[in-house]
N, C-alpha and C positions, 0 to 999 in steps of 0.2 A: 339685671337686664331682664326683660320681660319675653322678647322673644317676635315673633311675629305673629301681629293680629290679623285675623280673618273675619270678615264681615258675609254673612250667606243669608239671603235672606228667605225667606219661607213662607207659603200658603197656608200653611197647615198652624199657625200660631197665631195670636191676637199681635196686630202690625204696634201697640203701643208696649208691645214687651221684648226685651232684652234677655236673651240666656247664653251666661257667659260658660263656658264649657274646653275644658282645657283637653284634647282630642286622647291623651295616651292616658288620660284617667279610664276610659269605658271603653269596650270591648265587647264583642258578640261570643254567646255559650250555645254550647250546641247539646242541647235537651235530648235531642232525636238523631240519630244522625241522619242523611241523608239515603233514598232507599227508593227504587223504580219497580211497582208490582206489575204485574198482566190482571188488566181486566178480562169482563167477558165478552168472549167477541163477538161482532153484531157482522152477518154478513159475511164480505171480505174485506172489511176492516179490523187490524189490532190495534187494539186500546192499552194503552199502560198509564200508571198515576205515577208522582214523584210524591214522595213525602218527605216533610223535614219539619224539623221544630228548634225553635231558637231563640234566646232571650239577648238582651240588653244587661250586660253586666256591668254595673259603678263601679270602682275601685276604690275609689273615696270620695264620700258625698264633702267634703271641704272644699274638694276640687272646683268646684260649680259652683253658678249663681243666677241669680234674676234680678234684672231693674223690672219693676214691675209698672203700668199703668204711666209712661211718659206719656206727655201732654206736648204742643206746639202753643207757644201761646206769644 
Protein backbone atom coordinates (compact mmCIF):
# COMPACT_ATOMS: atom_id res chain seq x y z
CA UNK A 1 0.00 0.00 0.00
CA UNK A 2 1.44 3.24 -0.92
CA UNK A 3 -0.26 5.42 1.34
CA UNK A 4 -1.60 8.83 0.45
CA UNK A 5 -0.46 11.12 -2.32
CA UNK A 6 -0.15 14.71 -2.03
CA UNK A 7 -0.02 16.89 -5.03
CA UNK A 8 1.29 20.89 -4.03
CA UNK A 9 2.17 22.68 -6.48
CA UNK A 10 4.90 25.37 -6.55
CA UNK A 11 6.42 28.75 -7.96
CA UNK A 12 9.55 28.37 -7.12
CA UNK A 13 10.06 24.99 -9.68
CA UNK A 14 10.05 24.52 -13.38
CA UNK A 15 5.99 23.69 -13.88
CA UNK A 16 7.22 20.63 -16.30
CA UNK A 17 8.80 18.86 -13.31
CA UNK A 18 7.80 16.46 -10.83
CA UNK A 19 9.47 15.82 -7.37
CA UNK A 20 8.31 12.95 -5.64
CA UNK A 21 9.43 13.34 -1.98
CA UNK A 22 8.25 11.15 0.70
CA UNK A 23 7.62 13.85 3.83
CA UNK A 24 9.29 11.71 6.95
CA UNK A 25 12.50 11.16 4.91
CA UNK A 26 13.60 15.08 5.53
CA UNK A 27 13.71 17.24 8.39
CA UNK A 28 15.01 20.59 9.33
CA UNK A 29 18.76 20.85 11.53
CA UNK A 30 19.29 23.52 13.54
CA UNK A 31 22.93 24.86 12.79
CA UNK A 32 22.48 27.99 15.12
CA UNK A 33 20.00 27.86 17.38
CA UNK A 34 17.79 30.51 17.75
CA UNK A 35 18.95 33.86 19.68
CA UNK A 36 17.31 37.74 20.07
CA UNK A 37 20.44 40.34 20.65
CA UNK A 38 19.92 44.27 21.46
CA UNK A 39 21.11 46.53 18.95
CA UNK A 40 22.06 50.13 19.25
CA UNK A 41 19.60 52.26 20.10
CA UNK A 42 18.69 55.13 17.81
CA UNK A 43 16.54 57.63 19.71
CA UNK A 44 13.87 56.20 21.71
CA UNK A 45 13.65 53.24 19.83
CA UNK A 46 14.94 49.57 20.95
CA UNK A 47 16.07 47.54 18.28
CA UNK A 48 16.82 43.86 18.64
CA UNK A 49 17.85 40.99 15.84
CA UNK A 50 16.66 37.42 15.89
CA UNK A 51 19.30 34.97 14.66
CA UNK A 52 18.86 31.36 13.56
CA UNK A 53 20.51 29.16 11.18
CA UNK A 54 19.03 25.98 9.82
CA UNK A 55 19.50 23.40 7.21
CA UNK A 56 17.37 20.83 5.20
CA UNK A 57 18.39 17.45 6.32
CA UNK A 58 17.64 14.06 3.72
CA UNK A 59 17.45 11.10 5.45
CA UNK A 60 17.73 8.97 2.57
CA UNK A 61 18.37 10.18 -0.76
CA UNK A 62 16.32 6.65 -2.22
CA UNK A 63 13.51 8.19 -0.65
CA UNK A 64 13.02 11.00 -3.50
CA UNK A 65 12.68 11.57 -6.98
CA UNK A 66 12.05 13.50 -10.20
CA UNK A 67 10.06 13.08 -13.42
CA UNK A 68 11.89 15.49 -15.19
CA UNK A 69 11.00 17.81 -18.45
CA UNK A 70 6.99 16.41 -18.85
CA UNK A 71 5.62 17.67 -22.07
CA UNK A 72 1.56 18.08 -22.88
CA UNK A 73 1.31 16.93 -26.24
Amino acid sequence: MWGTVEFMPTRENRSRDVFIMQSDMWSVGVLRPTKQTDLAKTGDSTRKQVVTELTLVCKNEKASGIIADNTVS
